[in-house]
C-alpha positions in Angstrom: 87.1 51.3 119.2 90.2 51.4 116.9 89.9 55.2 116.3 89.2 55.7 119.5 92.3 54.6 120.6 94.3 55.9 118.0 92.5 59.8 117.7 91.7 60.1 121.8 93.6 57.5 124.3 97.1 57.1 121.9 97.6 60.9 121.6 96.9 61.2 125.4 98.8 58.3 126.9 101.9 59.9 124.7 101.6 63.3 125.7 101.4 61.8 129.5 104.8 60.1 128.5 106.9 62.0 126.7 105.2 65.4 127.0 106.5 65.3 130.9 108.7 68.6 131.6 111.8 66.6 131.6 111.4 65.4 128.3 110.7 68.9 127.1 113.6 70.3 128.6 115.7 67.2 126.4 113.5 68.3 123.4 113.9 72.2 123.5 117.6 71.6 124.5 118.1 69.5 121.4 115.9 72.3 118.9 118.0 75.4 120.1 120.1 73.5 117.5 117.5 73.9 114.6 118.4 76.4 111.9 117.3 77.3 107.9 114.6 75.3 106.6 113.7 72.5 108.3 111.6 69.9 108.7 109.7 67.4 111.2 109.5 63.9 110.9 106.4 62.4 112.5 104.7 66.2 113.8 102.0 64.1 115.3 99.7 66.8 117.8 102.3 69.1 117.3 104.3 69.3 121.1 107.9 70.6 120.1 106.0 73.8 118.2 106.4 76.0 121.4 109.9 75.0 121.8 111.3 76.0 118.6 113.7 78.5 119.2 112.2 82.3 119.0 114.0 82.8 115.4 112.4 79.8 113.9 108.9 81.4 112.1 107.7 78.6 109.8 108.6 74.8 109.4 107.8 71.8 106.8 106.8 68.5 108.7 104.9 65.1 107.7 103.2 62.5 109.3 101.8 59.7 107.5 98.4 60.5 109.9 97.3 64.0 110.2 96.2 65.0 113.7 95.7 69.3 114.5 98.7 71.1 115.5 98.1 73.8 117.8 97.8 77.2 116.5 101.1 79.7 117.4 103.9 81.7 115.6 105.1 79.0 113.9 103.8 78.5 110.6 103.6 74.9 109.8 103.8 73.3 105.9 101.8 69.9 107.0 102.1 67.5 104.7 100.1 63.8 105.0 103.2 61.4 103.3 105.4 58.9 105.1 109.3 59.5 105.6 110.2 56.7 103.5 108.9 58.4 100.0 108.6 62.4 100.6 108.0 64.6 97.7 110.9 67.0 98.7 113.8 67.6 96.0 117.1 66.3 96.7 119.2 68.9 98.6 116.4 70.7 100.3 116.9 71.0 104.1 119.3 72.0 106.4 118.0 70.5 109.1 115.5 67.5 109.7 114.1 67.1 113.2 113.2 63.6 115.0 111.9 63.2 118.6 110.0 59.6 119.3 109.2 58.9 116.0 112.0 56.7 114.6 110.7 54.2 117.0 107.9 53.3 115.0 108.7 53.3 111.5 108.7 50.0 110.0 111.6 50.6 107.5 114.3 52.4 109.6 117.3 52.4 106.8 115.1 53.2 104.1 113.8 56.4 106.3 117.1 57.4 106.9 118.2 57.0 102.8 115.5 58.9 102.3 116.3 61.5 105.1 119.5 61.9 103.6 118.1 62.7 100.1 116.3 65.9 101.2 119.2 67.1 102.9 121.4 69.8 101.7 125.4 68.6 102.0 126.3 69.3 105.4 122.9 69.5 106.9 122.1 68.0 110.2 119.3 65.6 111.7 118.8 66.5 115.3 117.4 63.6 116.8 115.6 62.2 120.2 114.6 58.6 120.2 114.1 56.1 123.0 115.9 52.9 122.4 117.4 49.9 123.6 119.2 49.8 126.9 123.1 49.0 127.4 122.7 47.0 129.8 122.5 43.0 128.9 119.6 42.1 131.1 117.8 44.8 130.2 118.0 44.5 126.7 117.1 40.9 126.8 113.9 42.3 128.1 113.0 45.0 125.6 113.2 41.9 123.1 111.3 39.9 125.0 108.6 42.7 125.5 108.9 44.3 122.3 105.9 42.7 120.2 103.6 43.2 123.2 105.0 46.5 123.5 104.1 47.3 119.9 101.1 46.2 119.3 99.8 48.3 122.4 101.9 51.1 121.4 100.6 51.6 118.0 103.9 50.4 116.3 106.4 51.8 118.4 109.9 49.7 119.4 111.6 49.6 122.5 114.9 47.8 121.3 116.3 49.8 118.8 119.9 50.8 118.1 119.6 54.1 115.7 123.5 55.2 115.8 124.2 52.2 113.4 121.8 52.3 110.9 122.4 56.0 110.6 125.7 55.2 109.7 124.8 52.4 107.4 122.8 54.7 105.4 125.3 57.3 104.8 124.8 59.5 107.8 127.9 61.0 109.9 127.0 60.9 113.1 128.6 63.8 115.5 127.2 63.5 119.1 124.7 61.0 120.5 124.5 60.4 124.4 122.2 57.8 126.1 120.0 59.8 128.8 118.1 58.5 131.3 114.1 59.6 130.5 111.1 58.6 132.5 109.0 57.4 130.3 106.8 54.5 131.3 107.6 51.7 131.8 111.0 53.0 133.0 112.8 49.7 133.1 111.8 48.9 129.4 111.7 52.5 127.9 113.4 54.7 130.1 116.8 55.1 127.5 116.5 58.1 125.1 118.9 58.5 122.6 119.8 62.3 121.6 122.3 63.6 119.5 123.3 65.1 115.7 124.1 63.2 112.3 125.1 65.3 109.5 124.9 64.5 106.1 128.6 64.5 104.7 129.8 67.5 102.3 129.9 66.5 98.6 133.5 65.2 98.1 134.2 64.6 101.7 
């Protein structure tokens, strides 16, 4: 039943949510950005491949579990390891790409140390996260909700704050805007967060 969930129902629920065309538009808006070698945090099936920008021919990504990736002109280096120990050398990307996957990891500062590490000085993490609301009542809620939320959501958090944890871990943060996304339930989830963090120049 477990595998189930997590191989047929979990992959389909999600792509019902966040695979909805205003969501893509939010996600190829935010990978025009992409440049150099990069690399995706938490591929999962795959959905931001066709909306990669048409100069962008191969990628590295990892996800800690391995689901296909569709098949197009992107050539993806897949590798099965979690975001908080990658086998990357320091200094290696110029940009790292994030879209509803920081919502789940267990230990957010230590993904973003580690983040940082594979980074070249001055590259960027383009980023697309839903997150906890501004509003007061609201986020009451999403606290309230949260551990039902997560264990039917394999993992995932609704009350999250990523802007100061980014900062915490050494990250520079240059835009981030609160949009409203329809992703169900609205009132809990509906509050993506989407912007660039850079990872400062050395001696800056």
């Amino acid at each position: 039943m477990f595998d189930w969930y997590r191989d047929k129902a979990f992959p389909w629920l999600m792509k019902k949510n966040i695979g909805k065309p205003s969501i893509l538009r939010l996600r190829k808006m935010m990978l025009a950005r992409a440049y150099g070698n990069i690399l995706e945090i938490g591929i999962g099936t795959g959905i931001n491949l066709p909306l990669y920008p048409k100069q962008v021919y191969e990628i590295t990504a990892v996800d800690t579990y391995i689901r296909k990736v569709p098949e197009n002109c992107i050539k993806v280096h897949l590798f099965n390891e979690s975001v908080n120990q990658m086998s990357f050398a320091d200094n290696t990307f110029d940009t790292i790409v994030s879209t509803f996957s920081l919502c789940s990891m267990e230990d957010l500062d230590g993904a973003f140390a580690e983040m940082l590490r594979v980074l070249k000085p001055g590259g960027q993490l383009l980023f697309l996260e839903h997150g906890k609301s501004q509003g007061e009542i609201t986020s009451m809620l999403q606290n309230l909700c949260n551990p039902i939320y997560n264990a039917f959501a394999y993992g995932c958090n609704i009350n999250r704050d990523y802007t100061a944890s980014m900062q915490k871990c050494g990250f520079t943060i240059l835009e981030c805007v609160i949009v409203p996304a329809p992703i169900y339930p609205r009132f809990l989830t509906g509050y993506a967060y989407m912007g660039v963090a850079v990872k400062p120049e050395k001696g800056v």
